[in-house]
C-alpha positions in Angstrom: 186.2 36.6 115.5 185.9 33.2 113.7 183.8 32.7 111.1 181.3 29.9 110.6 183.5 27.9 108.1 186.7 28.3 110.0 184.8 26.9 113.2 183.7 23.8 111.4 180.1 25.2 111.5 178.2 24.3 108.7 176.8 27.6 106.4 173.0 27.3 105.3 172.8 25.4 102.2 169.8 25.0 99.2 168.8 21.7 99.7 166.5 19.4 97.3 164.5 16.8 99.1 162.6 14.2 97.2 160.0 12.2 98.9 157.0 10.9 97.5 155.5 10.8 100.8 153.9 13.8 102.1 154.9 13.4 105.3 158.3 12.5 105.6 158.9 15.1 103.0 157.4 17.6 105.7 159.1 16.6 108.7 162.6 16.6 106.8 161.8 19.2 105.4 161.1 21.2 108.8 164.2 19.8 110.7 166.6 21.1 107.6 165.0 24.5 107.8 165.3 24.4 111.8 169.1 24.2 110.7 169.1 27.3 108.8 168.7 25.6 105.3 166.4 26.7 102.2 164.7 23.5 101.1 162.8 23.2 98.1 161.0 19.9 98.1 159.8 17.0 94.6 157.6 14.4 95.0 159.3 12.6 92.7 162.1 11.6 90.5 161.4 13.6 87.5 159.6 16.8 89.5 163.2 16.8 91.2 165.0 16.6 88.3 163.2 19.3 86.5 163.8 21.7 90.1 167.5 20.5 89.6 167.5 21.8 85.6 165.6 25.6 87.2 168.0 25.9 90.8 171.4 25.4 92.0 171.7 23.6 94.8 174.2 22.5 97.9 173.0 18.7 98.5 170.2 16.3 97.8 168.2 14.2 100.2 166.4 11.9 98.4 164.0 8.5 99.1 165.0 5.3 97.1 161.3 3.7 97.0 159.4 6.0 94.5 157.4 5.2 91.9 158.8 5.4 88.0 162.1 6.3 89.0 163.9 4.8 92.1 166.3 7.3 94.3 169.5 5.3 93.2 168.2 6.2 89.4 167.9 9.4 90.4 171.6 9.7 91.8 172.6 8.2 88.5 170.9 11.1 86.9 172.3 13.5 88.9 175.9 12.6 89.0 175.7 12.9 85.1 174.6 16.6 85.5 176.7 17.8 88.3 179.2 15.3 89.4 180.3 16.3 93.0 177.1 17.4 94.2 176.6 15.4 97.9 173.5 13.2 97.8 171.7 11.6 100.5 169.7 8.2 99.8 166.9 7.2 102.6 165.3 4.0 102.5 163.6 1.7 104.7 164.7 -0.8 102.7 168.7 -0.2 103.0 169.6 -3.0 105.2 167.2 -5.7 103.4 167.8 -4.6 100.1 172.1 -4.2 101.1 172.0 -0.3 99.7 174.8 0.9 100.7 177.3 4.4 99.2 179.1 1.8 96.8 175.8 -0.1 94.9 173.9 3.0 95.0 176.4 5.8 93.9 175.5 7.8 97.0 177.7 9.7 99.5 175.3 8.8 102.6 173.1 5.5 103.2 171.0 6.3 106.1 167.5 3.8 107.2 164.8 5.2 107.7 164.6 4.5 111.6 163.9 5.8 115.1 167.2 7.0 115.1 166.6 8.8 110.9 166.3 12.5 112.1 169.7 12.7 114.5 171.9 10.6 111.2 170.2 12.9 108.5 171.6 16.2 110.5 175.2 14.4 111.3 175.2 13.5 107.4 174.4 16.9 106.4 176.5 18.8 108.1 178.9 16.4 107.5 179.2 16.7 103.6 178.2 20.4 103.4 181.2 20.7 105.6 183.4 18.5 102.8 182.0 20.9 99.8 182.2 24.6 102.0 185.1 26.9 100.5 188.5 26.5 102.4 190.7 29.2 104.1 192.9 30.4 101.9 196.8 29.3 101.9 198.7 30.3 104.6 200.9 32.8 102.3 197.5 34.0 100.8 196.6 34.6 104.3 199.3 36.6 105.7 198.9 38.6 102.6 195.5 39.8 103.5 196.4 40.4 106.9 199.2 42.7 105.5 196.8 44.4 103.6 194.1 44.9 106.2 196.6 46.7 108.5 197.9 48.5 105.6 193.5 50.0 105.0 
């Protein structure tokens, strides 16, 4: 029987979403937990940061317009703290403003669209899939077997 990381399937994760708009931070949040996911949810820069200092977690979906503290500030922030951590940066200001992974230090870009919900969920389970643990070598592998049949 395969397992879900050896099918490619994507594990539940602890995600942080920051939003400071109630709704979009509700209707993200919903679709991630449809997934499977524990979301914990800021309403801004520094309430996420101070969740990120008291919990682990897997990814980061965060909005770029905020007040005090932009999401590409935020990244900056973050990277410091935990370096490999996949983050997420929504904006509807990406293609006007030319955000983009590069200028904003972000693994994902995505604008805020019609089309947000169905690019969030590929991007997700695209870089959860990136940071999920990988099969063991090949030799490690065969040794395990060995050792099942052995049991």
């Amino acid at each position: 029987m395969k397992s879900a990381a050896s099918s490619g399937a994507v594990l539940p994760a602890r995600i942080l979403l920051v939003d400071d708009n109630q709704s979009g931070l509700s209707a993200r949040k919903s679709v991630l937990e449809e997934l499977g996911h524990r979301v914990a949810t800021a309403t801004s820069a520094h309430e996420a940061l101070e969740c990120f200092s008291e919990e682990q977690f897997d990814l980061v979906v965060t909005d770029y317009k905020m007040p005090r503290m932009n999401g590409a500030e935020l990244i900056e922030r973050i990277r410091k703290i935990k370096p490999g951590l996949p983050v997420i940066l929504l904006s509807g200001f990406a293609e006007p403003l030319g955000l983009n992974e590069t200028n904003t230090n972000a693994d994902a870009v995505i604008q805020k669209s019609a089309n947000e919900v169905s690019h969030l969920v590929r991007a997700v389970n695209r870089l959860l899939r990136k940071t999920s643990p990988k099969k063991p070598p090949v030799s490690l592998q065969s040794i395990l077997k060995a050792k099942r049949k052995t049991v």
